[in-house]
MMTF fields as JSON, N, C-alpha, C and O atoms, coordinates in Angstrom:
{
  "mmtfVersion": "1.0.0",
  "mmtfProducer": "UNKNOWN",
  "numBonds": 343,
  "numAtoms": 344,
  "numGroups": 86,
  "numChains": 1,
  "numModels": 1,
  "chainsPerModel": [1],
  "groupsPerChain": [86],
  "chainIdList": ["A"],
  "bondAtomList": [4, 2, 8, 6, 12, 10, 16, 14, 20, 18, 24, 22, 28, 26, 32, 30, 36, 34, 40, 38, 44, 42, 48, 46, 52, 50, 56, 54, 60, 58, 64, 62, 68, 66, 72, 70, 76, 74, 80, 78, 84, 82, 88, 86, 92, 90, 96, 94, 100, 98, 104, 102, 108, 106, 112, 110, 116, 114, 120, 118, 124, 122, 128, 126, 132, 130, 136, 134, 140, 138, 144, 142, 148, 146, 152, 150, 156, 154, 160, 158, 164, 162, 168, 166, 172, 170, 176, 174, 180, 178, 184, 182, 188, 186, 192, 190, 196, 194, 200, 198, 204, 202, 208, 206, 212, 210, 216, 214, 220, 218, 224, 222, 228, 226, 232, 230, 236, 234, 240, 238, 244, 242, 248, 246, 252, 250, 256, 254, 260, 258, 264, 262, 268, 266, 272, 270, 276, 274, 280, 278, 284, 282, 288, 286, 292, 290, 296, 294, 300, 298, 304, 302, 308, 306, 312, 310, 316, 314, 320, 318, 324, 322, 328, 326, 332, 330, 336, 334, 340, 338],
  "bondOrderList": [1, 1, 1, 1, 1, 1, 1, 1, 1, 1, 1, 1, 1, 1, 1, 1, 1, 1, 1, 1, 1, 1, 1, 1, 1, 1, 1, 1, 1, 1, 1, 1, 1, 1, 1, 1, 1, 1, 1, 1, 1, 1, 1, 1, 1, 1, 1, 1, 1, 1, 1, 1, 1, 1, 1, 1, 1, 1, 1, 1, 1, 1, 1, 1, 1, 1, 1, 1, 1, 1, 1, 1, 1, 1, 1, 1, 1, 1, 1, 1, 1, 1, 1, 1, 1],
  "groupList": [{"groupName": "UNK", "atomNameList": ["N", "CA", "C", "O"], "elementList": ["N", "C", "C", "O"], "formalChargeList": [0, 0, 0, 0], "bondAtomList": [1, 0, 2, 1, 3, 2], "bondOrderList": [1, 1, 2], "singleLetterCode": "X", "chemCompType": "L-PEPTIDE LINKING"}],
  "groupTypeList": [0, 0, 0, 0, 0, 0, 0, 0, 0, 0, 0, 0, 0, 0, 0, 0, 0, 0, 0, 0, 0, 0, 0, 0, 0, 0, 0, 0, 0, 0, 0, 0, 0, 0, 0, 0, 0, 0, 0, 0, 0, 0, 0, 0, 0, 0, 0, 0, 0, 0, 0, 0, 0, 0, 0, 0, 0, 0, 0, 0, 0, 0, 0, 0, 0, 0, 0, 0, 0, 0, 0, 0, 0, 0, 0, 0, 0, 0, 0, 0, 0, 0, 0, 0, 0, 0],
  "groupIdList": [1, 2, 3, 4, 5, 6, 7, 8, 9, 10, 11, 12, 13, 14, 15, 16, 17, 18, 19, 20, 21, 22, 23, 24, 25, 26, 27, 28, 29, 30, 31, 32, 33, 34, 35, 36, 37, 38, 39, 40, 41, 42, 43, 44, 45, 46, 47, 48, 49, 50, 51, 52, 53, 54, 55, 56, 57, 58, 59, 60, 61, 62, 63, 64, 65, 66, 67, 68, 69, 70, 71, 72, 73, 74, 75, 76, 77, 78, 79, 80, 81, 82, 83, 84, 85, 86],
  "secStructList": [7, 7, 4, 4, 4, 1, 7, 7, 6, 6, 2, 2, 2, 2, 2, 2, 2, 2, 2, 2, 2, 2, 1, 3, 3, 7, 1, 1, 1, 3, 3, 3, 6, 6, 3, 3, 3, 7, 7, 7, 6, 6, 1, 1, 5, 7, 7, 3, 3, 3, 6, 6, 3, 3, 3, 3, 3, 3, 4, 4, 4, 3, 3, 3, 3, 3, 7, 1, 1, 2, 2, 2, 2, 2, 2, 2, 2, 2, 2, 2, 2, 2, 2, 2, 2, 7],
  "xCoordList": [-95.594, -94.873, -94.722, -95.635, -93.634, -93.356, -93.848, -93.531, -95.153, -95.688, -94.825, -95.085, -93.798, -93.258, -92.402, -91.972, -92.45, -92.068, -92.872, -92.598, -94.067, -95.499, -94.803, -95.451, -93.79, -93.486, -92.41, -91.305, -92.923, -92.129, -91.764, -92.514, -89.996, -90.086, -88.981, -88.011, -89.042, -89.196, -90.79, -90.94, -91.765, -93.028, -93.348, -94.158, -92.747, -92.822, -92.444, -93.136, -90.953, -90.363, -90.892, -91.006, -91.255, -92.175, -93.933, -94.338, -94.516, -95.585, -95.017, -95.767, -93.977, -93.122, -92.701, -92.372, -92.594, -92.264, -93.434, -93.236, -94.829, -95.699, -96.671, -97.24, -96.277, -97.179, -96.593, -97.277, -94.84, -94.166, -94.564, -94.524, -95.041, -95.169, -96.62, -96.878, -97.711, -99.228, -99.533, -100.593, -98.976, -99.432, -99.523, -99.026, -99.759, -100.262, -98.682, -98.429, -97.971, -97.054, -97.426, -98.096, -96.954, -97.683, -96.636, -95.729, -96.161, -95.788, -94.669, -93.467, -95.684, -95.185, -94.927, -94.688, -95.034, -94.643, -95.77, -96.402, -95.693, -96.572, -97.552, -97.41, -98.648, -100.246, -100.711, -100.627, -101.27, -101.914, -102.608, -101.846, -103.789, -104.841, -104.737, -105.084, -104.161, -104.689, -103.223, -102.992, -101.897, -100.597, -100.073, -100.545, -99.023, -97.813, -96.69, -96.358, -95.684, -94.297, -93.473, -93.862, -92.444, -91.513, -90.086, -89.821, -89.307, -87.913, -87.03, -87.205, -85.909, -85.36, -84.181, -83.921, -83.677, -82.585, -81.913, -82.053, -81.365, -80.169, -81.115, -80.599, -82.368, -82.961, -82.709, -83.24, -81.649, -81.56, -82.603, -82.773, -83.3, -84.092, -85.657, -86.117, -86.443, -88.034, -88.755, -88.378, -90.292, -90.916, -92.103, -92.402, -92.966, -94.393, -95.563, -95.389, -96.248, -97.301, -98.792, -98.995, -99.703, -101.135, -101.308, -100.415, -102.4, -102.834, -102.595, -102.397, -102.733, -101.956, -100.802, -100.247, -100.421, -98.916, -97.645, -97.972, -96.403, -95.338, -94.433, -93.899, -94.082, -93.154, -92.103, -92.365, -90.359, -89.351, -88.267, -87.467, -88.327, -87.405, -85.513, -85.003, -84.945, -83.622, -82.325, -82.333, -81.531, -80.403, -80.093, -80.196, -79.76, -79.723, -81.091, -81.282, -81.798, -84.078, -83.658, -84.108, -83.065, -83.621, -85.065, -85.268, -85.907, -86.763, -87.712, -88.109, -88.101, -89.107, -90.24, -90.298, -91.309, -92.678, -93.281, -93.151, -93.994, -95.1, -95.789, -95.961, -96.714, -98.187, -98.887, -97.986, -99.699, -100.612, -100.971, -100.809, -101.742, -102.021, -101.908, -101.792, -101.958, -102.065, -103.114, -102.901, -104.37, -105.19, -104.74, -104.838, -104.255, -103.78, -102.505, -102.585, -101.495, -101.013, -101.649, -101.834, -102.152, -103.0, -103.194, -102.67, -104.209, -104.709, -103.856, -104.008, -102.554, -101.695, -100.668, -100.215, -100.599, -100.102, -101.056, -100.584, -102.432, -103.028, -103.355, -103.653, -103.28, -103.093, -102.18, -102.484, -100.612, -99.449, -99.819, -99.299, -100.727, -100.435, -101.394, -101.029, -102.559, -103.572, -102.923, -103.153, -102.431, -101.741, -100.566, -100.417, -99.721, -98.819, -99.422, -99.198, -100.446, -101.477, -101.858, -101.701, -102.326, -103.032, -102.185, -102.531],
  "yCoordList": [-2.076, -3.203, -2.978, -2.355, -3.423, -2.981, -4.166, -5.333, -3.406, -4.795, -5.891, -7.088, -5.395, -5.959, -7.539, -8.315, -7.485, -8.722, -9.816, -10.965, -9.478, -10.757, -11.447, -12.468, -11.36, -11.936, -13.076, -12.769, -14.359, -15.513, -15.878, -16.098, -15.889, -15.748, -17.02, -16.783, -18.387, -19.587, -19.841, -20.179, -19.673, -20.242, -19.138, -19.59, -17.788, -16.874, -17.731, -18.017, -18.394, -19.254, -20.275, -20.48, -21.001, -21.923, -22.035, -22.883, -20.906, -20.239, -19.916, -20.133, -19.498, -19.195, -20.468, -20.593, -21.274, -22.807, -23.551, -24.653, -23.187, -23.908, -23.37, -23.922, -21.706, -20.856, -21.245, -21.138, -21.817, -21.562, -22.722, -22.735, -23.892, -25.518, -25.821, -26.707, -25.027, -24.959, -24.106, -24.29, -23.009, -21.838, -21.485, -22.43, -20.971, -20.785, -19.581, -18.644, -20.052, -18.835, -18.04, -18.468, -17.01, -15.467, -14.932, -15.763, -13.591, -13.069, -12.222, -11.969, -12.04, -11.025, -12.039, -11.553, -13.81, -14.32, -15.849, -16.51, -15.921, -17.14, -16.536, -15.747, -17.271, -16.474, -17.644, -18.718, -17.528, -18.661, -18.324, -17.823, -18.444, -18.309, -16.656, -16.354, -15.721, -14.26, -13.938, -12.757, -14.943, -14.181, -14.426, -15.372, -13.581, -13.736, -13.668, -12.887, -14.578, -14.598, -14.444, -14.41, -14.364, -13.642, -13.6, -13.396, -13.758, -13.23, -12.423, -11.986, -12.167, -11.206, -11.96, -13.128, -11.528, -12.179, -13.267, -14.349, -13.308, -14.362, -15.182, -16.045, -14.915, -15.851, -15.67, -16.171, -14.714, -14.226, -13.326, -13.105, -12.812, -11.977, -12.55, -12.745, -12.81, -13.736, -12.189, -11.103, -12.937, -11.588, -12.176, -13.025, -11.695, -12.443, -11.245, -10.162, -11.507, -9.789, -10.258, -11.061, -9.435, -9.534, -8.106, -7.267, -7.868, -6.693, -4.954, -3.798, -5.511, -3.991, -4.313, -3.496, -5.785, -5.45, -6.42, -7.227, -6.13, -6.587, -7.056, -6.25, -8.476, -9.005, -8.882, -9.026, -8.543, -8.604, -9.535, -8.958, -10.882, -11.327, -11.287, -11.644, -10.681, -10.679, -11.602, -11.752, -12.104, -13.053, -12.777, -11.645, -13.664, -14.034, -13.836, -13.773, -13.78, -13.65, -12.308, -12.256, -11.182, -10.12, -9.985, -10.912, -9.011, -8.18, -7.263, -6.811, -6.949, -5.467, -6.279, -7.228, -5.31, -5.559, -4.077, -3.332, -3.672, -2.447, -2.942, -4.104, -2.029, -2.187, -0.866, -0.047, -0.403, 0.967, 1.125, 2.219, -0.18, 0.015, -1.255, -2.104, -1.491, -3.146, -3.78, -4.988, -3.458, -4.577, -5.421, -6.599, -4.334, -5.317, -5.813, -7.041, -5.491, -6.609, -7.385, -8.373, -7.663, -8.504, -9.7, -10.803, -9.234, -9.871, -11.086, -12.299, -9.998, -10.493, -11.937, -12.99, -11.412, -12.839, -13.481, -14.159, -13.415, -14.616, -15.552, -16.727, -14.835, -15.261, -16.5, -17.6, -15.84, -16.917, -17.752, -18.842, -17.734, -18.521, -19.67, -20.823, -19.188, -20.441, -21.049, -22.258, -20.8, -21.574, -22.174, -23.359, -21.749, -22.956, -23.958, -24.926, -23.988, -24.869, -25.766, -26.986, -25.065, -26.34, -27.322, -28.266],
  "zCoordList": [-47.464, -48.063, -49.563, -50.105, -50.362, -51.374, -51.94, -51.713, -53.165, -54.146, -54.59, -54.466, -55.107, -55.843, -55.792, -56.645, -53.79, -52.888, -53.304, -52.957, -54.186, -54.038, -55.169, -55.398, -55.977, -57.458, -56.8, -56.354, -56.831, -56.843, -58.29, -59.241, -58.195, -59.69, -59.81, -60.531, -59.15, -59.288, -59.904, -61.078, -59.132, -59.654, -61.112, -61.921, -61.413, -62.819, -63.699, -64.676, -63.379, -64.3, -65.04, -66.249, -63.833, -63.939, -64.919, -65.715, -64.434, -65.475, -66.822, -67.773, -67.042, -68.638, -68.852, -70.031, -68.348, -68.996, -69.224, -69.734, -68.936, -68.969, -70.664, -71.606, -70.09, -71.344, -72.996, -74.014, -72.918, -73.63, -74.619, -75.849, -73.539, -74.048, -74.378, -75.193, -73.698, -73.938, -74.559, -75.158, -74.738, -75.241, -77.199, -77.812, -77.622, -79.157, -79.206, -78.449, -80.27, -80.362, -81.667, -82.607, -81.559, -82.361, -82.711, -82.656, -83.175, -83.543, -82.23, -82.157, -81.489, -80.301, -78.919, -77.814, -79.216, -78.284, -78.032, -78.855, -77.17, -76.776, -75.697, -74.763, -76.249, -75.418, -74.832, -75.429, -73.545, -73.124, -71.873, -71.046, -71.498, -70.434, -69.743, -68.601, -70.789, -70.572, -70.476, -70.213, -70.672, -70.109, -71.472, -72.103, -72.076, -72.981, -72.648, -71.756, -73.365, -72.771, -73.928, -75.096, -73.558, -74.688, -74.23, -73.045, -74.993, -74.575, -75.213, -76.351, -74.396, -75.585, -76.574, -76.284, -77.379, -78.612, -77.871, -78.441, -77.0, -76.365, -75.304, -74.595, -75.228, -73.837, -71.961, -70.97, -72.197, -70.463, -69.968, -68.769, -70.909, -70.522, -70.64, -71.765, -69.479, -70.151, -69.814, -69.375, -70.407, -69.903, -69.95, -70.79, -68.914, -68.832, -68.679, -68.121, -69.034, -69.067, -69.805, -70.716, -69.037, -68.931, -69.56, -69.445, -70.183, -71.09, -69.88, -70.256, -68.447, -67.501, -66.63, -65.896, -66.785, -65.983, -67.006, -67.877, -66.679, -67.162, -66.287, -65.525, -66.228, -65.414, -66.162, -67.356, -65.785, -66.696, -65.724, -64.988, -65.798, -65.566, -66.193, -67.255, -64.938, -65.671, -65.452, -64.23, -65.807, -65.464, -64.092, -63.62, -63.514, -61.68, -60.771, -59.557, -61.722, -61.021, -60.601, -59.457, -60.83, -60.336, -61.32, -62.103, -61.285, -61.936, -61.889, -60.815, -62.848, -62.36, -63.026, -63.808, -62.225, -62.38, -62.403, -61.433, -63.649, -64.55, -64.428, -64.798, -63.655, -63.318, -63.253, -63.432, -63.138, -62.25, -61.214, -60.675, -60.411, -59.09, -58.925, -59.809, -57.151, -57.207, -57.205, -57.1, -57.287, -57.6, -58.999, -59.343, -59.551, -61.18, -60.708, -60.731, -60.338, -59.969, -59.099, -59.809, -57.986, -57.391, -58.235, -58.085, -59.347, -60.484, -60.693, -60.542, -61.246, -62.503, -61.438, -61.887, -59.996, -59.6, -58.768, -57.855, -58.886, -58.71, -59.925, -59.709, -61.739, -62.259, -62.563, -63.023, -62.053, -61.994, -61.294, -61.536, -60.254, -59.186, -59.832, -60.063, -60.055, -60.806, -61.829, -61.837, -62.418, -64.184, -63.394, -63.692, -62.52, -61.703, -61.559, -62.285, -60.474, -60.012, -61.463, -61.493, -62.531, -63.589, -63.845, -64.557]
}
C-alpha cells in the first residue's frame, strides 16, 4: 500500500487552520505542538512539517509527502490526527 494514501488532507487543512490560529508565528512560519506551517507567496501552496517529514499541500488537495521511512510518517499523521481532535 502506498504510504502516502494515510494523508487526509481535509483534516491537513484543517490542522493548518488550527496551527495558524494557536500557534506562535516565527520567522519560518507558525509552530505549534511539534508541527510548522507555512505557505508559499500567493497562499495556494500550505505546507505542514515535523522536524523528519514534510506535507506539501498543493491547489486542488493534490500533494506530496517527504519522509524516510514510515514509522515517521506514522508519527507525523498520528500527530495530525491528535491536534484535529484538540
Amino acid at each position: 500500500m502506498d504510504q502516502e494514501h494515510k494523508i487526509d488532507v481535509k483534516q491537513a487543512l484543517s490542522v493548518f487552520d488550527k496551527i495558524t490560529r494557536k500557534g506562535v508565528k516565527e520567522e519560518d512560519g507558525w509552530h505549534y505542538r511539534g508541527l510548522t506551517a507555512s505557505t508559499d507567496f500567493d497562499g495556494y501552496t500550505v505546507f505542514i512539517s515535523s522536524p523528519k517529514v514534510q506535507l506539501t499541500i498543493f491547489f486542488h488537495n493534490k500533494y506530496t509527502v517527504d519522509y524516510a521511512n514510515a514509522a515517521e510518517l506514522e508519527e507525523f499523521v498520528n500527530l495530525l490526527e491528535k491536534i484535529d481532535r484538540s
